[in-house]
C-alpha positions in Angstrom: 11.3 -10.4 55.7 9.1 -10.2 52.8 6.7 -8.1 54.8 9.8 -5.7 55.9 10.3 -5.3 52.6 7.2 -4.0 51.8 6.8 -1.7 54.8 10.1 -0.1 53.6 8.5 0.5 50.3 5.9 1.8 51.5 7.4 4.5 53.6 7.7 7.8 51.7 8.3 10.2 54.4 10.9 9.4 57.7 7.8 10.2 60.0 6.1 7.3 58.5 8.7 4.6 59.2 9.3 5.4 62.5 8.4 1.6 63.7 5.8 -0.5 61.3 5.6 2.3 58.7 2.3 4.4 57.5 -0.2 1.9 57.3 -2.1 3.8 55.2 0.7 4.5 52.3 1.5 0.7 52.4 -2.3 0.1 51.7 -2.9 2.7 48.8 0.4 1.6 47.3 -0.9 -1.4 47.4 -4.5 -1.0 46.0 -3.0 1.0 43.4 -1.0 -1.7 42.3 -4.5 -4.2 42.1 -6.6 -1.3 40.6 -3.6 -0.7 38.1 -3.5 -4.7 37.2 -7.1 -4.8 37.0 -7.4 -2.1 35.1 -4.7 -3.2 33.0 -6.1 -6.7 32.5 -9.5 -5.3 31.4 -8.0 -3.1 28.8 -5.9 -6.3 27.6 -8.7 -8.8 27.5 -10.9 -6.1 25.6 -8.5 -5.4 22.9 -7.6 -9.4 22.7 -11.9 -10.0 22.2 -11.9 -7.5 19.8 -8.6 -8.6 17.7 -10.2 -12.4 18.1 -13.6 -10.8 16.4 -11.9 -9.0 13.9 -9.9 -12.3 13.2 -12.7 -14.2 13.0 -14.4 -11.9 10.5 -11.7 -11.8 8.0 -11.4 -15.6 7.9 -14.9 -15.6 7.0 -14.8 -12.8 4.3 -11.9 -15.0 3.2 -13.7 -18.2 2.8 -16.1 -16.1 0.8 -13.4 -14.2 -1.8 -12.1 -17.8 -2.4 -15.2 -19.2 -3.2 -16.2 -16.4 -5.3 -12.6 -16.9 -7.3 -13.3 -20.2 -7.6 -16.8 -19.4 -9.0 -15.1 -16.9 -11.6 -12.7 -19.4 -12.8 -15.5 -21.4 -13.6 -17.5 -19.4 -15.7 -14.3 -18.0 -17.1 -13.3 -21.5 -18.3 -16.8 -21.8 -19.9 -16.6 -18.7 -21.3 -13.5 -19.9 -23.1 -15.2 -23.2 -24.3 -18.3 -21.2 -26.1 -15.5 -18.8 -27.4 -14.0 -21.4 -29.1 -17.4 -22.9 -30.4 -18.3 -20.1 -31.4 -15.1 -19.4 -33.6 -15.4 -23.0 -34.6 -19.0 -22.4 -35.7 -18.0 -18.9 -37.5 -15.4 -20.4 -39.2 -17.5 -23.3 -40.7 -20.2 -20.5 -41.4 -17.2 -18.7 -43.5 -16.4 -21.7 -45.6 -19.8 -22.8 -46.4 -20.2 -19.0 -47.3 -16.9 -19.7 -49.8 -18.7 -22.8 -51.4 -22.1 -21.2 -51.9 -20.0 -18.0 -53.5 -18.2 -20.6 -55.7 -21.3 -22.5 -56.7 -22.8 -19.2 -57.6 -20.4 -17.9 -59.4 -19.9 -21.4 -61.2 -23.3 -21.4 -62.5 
């Protein structure tokens, strides 16, 4: 039945169904088909290795942006700590600069 079926499909003129069909239709319908799969395949395992690559890649480059945020928040957070030494420091500097004016000015 099945093989019928494909001997029907096969035939593309009514010379070459007169009894089994054109052999040689059926078999370059047929090796189409494969080379067409094949073909087919190839292109879709190529672009699937090439998305998995790319993938890949940008997990890594990833990794390495949140590292390098994480690395910025650090030095960010000490920046903010010797800010705020500092302003301690400048502040002290200003009233000991206040209590040496007075003293001067007392004397």
């Amino acid at each position: 039945m099945l093989l019928e079926i494909f001997i029907i499909w096969g035939c593309i003129d009514l010379k070459d169904c007169s009894s089994a069909g054109d052999l040689s239709n059926i078999a370059s319908t047929y090796i189409s088909i494969i080379i067409g799969a094949l073909i087919g395949g190839l292109i879709s395992w190529w672009i699937y290795n090439r998305q998995e690559k790319i993938s890949k890649t940008q997990d890594t480059m990833l990794i390495s942006i949140k590292k390098l945020q994480e690395k910025h928040e650090h030095v960010l957070e000490k920046v903010r700590k010797f800010e705020q030494t500092h302003d301690i420091i400048l502040n002290d500097i200003f009233t000991l600069e206040k209590k040496i004016d007075s003293l001067l000015e007392s004397k």
